[in-house]
RODO-2510 file (C-alpha; in nm, 4 decimals, decimal comma):
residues 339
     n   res          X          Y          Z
     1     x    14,0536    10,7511    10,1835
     2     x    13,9915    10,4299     9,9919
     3     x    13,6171    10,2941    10,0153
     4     x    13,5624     9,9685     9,9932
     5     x    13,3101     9,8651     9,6866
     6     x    13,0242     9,6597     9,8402
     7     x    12,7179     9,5103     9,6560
     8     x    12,4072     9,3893     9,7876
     9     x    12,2157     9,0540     9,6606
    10     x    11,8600     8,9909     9,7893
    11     x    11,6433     9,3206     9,7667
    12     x    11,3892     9,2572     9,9978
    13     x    11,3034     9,4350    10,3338
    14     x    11,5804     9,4086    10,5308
    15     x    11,8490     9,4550    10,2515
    16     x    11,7098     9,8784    10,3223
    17     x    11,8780     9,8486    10,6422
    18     x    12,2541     9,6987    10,4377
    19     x    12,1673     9,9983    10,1733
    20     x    12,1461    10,2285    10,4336
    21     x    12,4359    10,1541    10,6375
    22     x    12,6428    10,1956    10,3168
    23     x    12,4941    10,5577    10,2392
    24     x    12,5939    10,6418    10,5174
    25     x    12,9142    10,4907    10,5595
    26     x    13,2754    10,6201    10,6161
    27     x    13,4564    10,3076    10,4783
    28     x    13,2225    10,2024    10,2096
    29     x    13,0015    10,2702     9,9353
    30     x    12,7578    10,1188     9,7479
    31     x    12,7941    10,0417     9,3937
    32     x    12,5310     9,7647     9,3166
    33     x    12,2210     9,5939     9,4042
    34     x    12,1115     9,2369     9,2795
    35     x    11,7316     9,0282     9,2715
    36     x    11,6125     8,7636     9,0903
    37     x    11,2843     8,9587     9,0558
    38     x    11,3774     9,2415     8,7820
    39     x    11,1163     9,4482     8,9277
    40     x    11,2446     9,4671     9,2901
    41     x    11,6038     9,4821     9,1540
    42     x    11,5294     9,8150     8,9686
    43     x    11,2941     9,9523     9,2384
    44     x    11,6402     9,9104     9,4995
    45     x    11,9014    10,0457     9,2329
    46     x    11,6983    10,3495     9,0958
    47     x    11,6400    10,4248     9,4866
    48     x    11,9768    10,3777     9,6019
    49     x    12,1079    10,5565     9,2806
    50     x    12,3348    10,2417     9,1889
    51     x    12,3030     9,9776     8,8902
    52     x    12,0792     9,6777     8,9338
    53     x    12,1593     9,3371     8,8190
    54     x    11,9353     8,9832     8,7985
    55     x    12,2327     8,7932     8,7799
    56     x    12,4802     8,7601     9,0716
    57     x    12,7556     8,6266     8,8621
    58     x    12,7000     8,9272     8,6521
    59     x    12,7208     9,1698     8,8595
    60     x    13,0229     9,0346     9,0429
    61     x    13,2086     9,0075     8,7233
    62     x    13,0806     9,3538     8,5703
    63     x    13,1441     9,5492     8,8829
    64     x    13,4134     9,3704     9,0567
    65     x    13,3100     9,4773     9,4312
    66     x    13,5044     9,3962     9,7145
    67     x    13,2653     9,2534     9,9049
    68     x    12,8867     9,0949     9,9414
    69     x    12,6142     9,2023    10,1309
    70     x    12,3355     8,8469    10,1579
    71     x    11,9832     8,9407    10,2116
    72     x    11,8374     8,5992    10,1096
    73     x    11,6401     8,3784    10,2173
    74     x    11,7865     8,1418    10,4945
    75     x    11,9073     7,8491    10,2459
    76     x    12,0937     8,0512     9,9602
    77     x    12,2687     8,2435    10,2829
    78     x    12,5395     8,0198    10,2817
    79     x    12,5796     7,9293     9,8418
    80     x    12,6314     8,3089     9,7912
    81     x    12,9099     8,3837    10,0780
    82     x    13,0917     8,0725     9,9302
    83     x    13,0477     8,2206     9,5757
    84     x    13,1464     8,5757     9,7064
    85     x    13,4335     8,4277     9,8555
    86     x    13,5236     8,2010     9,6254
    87     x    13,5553     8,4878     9,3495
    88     x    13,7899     8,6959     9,5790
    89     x    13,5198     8,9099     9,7899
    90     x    13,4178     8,9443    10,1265
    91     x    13,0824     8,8493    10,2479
    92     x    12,8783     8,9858    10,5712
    93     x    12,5379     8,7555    10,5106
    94     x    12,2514     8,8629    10,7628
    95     x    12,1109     8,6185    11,0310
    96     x    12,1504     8,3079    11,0515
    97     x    12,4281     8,1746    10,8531
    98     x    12,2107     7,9094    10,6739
    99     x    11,8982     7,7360    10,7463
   100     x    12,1078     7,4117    10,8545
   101     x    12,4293     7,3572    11,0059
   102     x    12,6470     7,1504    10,7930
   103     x    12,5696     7,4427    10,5317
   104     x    12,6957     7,7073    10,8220
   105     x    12,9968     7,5124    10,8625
   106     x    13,1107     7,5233    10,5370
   107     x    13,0617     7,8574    10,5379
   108     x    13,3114     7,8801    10,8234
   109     x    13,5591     7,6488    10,6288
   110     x    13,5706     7,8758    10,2664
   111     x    13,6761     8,1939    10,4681
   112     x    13,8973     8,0162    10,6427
   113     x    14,0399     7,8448    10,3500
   114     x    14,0045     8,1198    10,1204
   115     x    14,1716     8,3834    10,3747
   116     x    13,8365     8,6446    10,2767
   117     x    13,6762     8,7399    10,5394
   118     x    13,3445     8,6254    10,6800
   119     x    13,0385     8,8247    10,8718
   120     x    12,7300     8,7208    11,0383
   121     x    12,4915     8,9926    11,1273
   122     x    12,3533     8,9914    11,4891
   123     x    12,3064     9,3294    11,5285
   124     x    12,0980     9,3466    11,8519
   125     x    12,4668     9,2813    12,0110
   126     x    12,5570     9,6358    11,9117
   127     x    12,2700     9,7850    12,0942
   128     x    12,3328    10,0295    12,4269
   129     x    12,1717     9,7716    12,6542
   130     x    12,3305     9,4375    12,4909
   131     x    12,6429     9,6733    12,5387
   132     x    12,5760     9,8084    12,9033
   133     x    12,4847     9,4410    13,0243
   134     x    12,8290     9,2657    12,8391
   135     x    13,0291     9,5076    12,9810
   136     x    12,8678     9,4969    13,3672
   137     x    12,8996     9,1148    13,3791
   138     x    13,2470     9,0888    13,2062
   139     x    13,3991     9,3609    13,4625
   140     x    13,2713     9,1252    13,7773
   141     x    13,0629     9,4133    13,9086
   142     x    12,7706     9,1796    13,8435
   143     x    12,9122     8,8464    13,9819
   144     x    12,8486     8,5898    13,8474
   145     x    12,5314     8,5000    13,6271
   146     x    12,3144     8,3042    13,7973
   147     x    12,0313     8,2456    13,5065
   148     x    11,8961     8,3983    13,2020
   149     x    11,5343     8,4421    13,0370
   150     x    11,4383     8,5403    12,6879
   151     x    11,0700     8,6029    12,6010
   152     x    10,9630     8,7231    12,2170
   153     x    10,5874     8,7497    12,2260
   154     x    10,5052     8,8436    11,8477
   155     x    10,2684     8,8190    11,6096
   156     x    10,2958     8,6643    11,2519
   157     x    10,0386     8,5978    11,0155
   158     x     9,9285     8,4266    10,6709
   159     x    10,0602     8,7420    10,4881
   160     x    10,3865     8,6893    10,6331
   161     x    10,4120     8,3341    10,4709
   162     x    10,2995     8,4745    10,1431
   163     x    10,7274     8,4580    10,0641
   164     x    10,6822     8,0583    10,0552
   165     x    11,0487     7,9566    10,1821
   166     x    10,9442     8,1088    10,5076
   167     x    10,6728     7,8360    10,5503
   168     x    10,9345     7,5506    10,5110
   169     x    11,1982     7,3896    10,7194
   170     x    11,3762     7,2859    10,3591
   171     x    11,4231     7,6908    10,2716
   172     x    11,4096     7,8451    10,6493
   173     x    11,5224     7,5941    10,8484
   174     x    11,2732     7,6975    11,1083
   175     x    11,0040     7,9267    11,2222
   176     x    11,0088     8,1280    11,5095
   177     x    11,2866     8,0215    11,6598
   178     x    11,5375     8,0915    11,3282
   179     x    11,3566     8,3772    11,1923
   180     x    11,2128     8,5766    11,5071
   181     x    11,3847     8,4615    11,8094
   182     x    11,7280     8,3519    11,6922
   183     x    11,8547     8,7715    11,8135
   184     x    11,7006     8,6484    12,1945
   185     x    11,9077     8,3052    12,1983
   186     x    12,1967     8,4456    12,0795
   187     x    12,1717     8,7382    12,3548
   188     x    12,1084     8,4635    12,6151
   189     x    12,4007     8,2306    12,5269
   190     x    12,6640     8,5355    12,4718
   191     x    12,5700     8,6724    12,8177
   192     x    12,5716     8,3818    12,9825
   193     x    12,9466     8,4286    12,8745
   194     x    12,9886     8,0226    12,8442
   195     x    12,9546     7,7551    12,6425
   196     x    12,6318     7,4829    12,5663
   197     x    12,6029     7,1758    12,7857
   198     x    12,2792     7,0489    12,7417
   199     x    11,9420     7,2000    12,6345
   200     x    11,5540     7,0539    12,6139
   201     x    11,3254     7,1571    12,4377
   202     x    10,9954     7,1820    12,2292
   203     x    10,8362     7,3131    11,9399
   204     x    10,4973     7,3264    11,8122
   205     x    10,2693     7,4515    11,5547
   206     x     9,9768     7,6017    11,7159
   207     x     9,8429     7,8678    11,5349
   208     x     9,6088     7,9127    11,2490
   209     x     9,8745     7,9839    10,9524
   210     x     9,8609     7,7281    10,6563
   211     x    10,2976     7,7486    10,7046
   212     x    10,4607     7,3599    10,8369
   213     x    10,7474     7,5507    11,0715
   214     x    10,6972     7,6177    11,4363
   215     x    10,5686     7,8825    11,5462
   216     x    10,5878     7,8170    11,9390
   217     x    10,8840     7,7123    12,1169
   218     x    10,9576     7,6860    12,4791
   219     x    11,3407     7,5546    12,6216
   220     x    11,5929     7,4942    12,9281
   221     x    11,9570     7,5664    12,8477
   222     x    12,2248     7,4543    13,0861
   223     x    12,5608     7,5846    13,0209
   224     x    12,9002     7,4861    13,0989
   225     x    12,9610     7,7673    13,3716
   226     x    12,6654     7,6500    13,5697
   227     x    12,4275     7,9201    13,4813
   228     x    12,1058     7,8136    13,3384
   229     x    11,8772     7,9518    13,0642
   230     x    11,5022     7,9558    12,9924
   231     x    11,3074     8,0778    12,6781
   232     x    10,9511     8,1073    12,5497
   233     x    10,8951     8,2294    12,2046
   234     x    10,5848     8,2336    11,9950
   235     x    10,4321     8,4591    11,6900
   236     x    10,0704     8,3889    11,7849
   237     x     9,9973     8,6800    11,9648
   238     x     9,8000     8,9757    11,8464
   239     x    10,0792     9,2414    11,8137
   240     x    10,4625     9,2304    11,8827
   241     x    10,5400     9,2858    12,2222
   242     x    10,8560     9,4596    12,3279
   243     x    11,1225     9,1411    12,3388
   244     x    11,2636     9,1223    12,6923
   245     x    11,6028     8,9512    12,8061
   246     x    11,6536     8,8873    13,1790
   247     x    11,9932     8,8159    13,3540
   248     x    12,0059     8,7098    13,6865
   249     x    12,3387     8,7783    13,8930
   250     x    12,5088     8,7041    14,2387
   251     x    12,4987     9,1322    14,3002
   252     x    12,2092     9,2425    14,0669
   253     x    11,9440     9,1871    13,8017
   254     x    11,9879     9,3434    13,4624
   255     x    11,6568     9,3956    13,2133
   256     x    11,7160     9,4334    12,8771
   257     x    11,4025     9,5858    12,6914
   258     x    11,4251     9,6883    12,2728
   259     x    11,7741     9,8681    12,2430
   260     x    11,8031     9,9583    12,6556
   261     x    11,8550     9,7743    12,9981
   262     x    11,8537     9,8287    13,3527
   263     x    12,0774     9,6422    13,6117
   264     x    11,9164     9,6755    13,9517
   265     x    12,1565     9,5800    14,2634
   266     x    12,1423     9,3702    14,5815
   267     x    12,2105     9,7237    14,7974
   268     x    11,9439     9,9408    14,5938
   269     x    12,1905    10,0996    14,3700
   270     x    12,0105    10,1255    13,9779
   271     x    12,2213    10,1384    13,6901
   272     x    12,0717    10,1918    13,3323
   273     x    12,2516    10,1737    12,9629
   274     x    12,0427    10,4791    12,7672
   275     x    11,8835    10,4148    12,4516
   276     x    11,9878    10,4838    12,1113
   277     x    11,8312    10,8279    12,0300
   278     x    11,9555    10,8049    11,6448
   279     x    11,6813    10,8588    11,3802
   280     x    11,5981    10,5591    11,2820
   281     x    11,6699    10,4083    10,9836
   282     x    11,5935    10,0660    10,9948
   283     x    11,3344     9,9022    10,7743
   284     x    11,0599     9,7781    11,0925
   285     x    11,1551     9,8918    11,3897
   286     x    11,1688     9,4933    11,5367
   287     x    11,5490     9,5158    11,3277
   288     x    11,6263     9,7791    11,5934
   289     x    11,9392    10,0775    11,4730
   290     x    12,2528     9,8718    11,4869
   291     x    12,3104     9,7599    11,1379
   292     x    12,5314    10,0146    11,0733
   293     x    12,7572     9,9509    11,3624
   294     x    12,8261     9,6479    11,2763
   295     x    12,8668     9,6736    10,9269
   296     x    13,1473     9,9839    11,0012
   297     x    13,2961     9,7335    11,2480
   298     x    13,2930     9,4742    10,9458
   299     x    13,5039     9,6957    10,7411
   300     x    13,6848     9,8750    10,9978
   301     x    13,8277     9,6298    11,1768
   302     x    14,2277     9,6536    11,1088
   303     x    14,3090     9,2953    11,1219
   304     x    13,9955     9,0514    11,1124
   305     x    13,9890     8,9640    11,4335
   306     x    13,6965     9,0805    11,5584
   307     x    13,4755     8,9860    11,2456
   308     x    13,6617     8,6022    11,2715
   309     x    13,5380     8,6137    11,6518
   310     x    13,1862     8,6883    11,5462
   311     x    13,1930     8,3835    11,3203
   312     x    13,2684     8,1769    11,5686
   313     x    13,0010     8,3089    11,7844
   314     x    12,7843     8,3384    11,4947
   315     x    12,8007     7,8911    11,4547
   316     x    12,7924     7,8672    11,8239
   317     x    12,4318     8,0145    11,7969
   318     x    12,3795     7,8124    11,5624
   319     x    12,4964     7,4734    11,6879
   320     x    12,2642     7,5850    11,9970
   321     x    11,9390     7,6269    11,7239
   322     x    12,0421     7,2815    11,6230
   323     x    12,0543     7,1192    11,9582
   324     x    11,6730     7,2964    12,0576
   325     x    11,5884     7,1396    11,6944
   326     x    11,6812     6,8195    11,7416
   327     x    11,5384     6,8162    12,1301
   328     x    11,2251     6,9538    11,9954
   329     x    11,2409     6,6489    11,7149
   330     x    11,2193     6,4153    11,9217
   331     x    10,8097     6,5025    11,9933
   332     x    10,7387     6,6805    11,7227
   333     x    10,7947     6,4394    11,3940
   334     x    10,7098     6,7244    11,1828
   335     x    11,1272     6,8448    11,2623
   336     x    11,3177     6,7587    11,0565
   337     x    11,7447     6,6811    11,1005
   338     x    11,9139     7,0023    11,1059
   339     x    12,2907     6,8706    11,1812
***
C-alpha cells in the first residue's frame, strides 16, 4: 500500500510527537523535516533518518510531499497551511489554528477553496476518557448535561518565555488560555455537545514572569442547550497538577482526569473509561498519547469528512477563545482585539 509523503516544518518539542506518529504509521511516512534554525533542523533529520531543510519552499519543491505537518509558533500556524495548500498539499497544523481569528478563518476558506484538506490537532479528544464521556452523553444514558468545569493548575516559568513569541499576544495570541488551557475549553464546549451563547470572563497577569500575556484566567460559559460552563486556569502554581474536566448530568457525574474518567450514577452504579496503557511516546507527558490517533485518522479517513468536521470544531474553539478575549478586554487594557 501507497504511503502518503508527509513533511514536518517547525522542529521544536512537540514536532517529536508529529515525527513519531509518522514512524510509526501505517498510512504514512516521513520524508522531511524543516527549521529556520540549521542546527535544530539537522539535529530532527539526522534523528529521524530523513533530509533537513531551512527553507520551506525548498523543501516542498525538492521533495514534493503530500502533505504538511505545522509545529510553529501560534502566528505562522495559519501562513504555512495556506502555503501547503496553496502548492497542492495537505496540512494538519497543531493547536490552535492561529493566534487570531480572522487568520483561522482564512485558514478554513483555502481548504475549502482549494479542495486540500485541512487538520487541527486536539488530540486530548482521542483520549479513553474524552472517548468514554462523548460516547455516555451522546447515547442519553447520561441525560442531559447539566454543567461543566475545567481546572488546569500548572506551572510556567521565565525559562518557558525564553522562545520570545510565547511572551506576546502579537506571536501567541495569548497565554494560558491559548497555549495551556485551550485542550480544557475545547473538552468543555464539545461535551457540552452545543453551541456558544454568551461567555464572561477575565484575564490577568499575576505572576512574576517578565512575559505581557495572561497567565490567569477565570470564565462562565452559557451555551445554547442550557447547560452552563465554568473554568479556572492559571500557570502560577509550583508544579502541574493533573488537569481535571467535570460534567455534570441529569443521571450521573463523569470525571475526566489525564487520559481517563469516571461517570458515577444517581443509583450508585460506577462506570470508568480505562487509561491508555501504550508506552508513551509523547514529548512531556502534559501532550498526553493521542497524537498518533489522530494523525492515522487524518490520513485514513476515506472521504474527508471527519477531518472537515474537526475544522469546524477546531474554529468553534476558537471563536469561543475570542469571545473570553474580548470579555476579558474589556478590564484588562493590556488585551488586545483578537476578531
Amino acid at each position: 500500500m501507497k504511503k502518503y509523503r508527509a513533511a514536518v516544518v517547525g522542529c521544536g518539542v512537540i514536532s517529536k510527537n508529529h515525527i513519531n506518529a509518522l514512524q510509526n504509521s501505517a498510512l504514512a511516512e516521513l520524508v522531511s523535516v524543516c527549521d529556520i534554525v540549521p542546527e535544530r533542523a539537522a539535529a530532527a533529520g539526522e534523528k529521524a533518518g530523513c533530509r533537513y531543510y531551512t527553507d520551506l519552499a525548498k523543501m516542498i519543491e525538492e521533495e514534493k510531499p503530500d502533505s504538511l505537518h505545522i509545529c510553529l509558533p501560534h502566528y505562522l500556524h495559519s501562513k504555512a497551511a495556506i502555503y501547503a495548500m496553496e502548492h497542492g498539499l495537505w496540512a494538519l497544523s497543531e493547536k490552535p489554528m492561529d493566534a487570531f481569528l480572522p487568520a483561522a478563518r482564512e485558514m478554513a476558506a483555502v481548504s475549502e477553496k482549494t479542495g486540500m484538506r485541512l487538520g487541527v490537532i486536539f488530540q486530548n479528544r482521542y483520549n479513553p476518557g474524552s472517548v468514554f464521556a462523548k460516547k455516555l452523553i451522546e447515547s442519553g444514558e447520561a441525560g442531559r448535561v447539566i454543567s461543566l468545569t475545567g481546572i488546569v493548575c500548572w506551572h510556567r516559568d521565565e525559562p518557558y518565555y525564553a522562545q520570545k513569541w510565547r511572551a506576546d499576544y502579537s506571536t501567541a495570541g495569548g497565554g494560558v488560555l491559548i497555549n495551556q488551557a485551550i485542550h480544557t475549553l475545547d473538552l468543555i464546549r464539545w461535551l457540552s455537545g452545543s453551541d456558544v451563547a454568551s461567555v464572561k470572563a477575565t484575564a490577568s497577569h499575576h505572576g512574576l514572569t517578565s512575559a505581557r500575556v495572561e497567565d490567569t484566567a477565570e470564565g462562565f460559559i452559557i451555551f445554547a442547550n442550557g447547560a452552563t460552563g465554568l473554568f479556572w486556569f492559571t500557570i502560577n502554581d509550583s508544579l502541574d497538577r493533573d488537569v481535571t474536566v467535570t460534567v455534570k448530568c441529569e443521571n450521573c457525574e463523569i470525571r475526566l482526569v489525564r487520559d481517563s474518567a469516571t461517570a458515577v450514577f444517581n443509583d450508585g452504579r460506577v462506570l470508568e473509561s480505562g487509561r491508555d496503557t501504550r508506552p508513551s511516546v509523547s514529548a512531556k507527558s502534559c501532550y498526553g498519547n493521542s497524537h498518533d490517533i489522530q494523525i492515522e485518522e487524518f490520513y485514513g479517513d476515506p472521504d474527508g469528512s471527519l477531518v472537515r468536521a474537526g475544522v469546524r470544531e477546531a474554529l468553534k474553539t476558537q471563536e469561543l477563545l475570542a469571545d473570553i478575549f474580548d470579555c476579558a478586554a474589556k478590564t484588562n487594557p493590556a488585551i488586545p482585539e483578537m476578531r
